[in-house]
C-alpha angles and dihedrals in degrees: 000000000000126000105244099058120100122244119192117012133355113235112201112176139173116192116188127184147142125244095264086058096050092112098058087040087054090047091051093044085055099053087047124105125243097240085065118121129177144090137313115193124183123183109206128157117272097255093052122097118213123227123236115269114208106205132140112316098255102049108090123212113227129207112216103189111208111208112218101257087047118121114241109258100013106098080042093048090046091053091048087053102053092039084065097050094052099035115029105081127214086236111015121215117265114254086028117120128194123204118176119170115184114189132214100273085081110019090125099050087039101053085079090062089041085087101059097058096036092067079056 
């Protein structure tokens, strides 16, 4: 077998925060496995650097710039969105877990989208 190829369980997160949530972002980066792969997405606004995540290889950290006349969440709530329609399968594969965790920064613009992973 080569060694790329996954044995157990597959682990598939998104992980999606503001910058007021990046402690409990870094907590989650550090329980998960190394054979994780998936998104992290971050709004901040645009003048604040965020700081480096260490997490599993595979898992990329993501940047979501917030203009000063954005609306909070929004840019965060619009990611998510989109993350779903690319990545939540009608039937997902056996062996495949999903994890997503939203926090708080887009909860309103994100209930629309609850829906959708609750019937996973």
């Amino acid at each position: 077998m080569r060694p790329h190829r996954r044995r157990g369980p597959l682990q598939h997160i998104l992980v999606a925060g503001g910058f007021d949530e990046l402690p409990a972002i870094e907590a989650l980066l550090f329980l998960l496995p190394e054979t994780t792969y998936g998104q992290v997405l971050v709004e901040t606004p645009a003048d604040v650097d965020l700081p480096a995540l260490s997490g599993p290889v595979r898992v990329t950290v993501t940047k979501l710039a917030r203009a000063r006349d954005d609306e909070p969440g929004a840019l965060l709530a619009d990611a998510v969105h989109g993350w779903l329609a690319e990545w939540m399968p009608d039937e997902p594969e056996s062996g495949r877990v999903f994890t997503i965790w939203v926090g708080g920064a887009a909860h309103d613009r994100v209930d629309a989208a609850g829906a959708q992973v609750e019937t996973l």
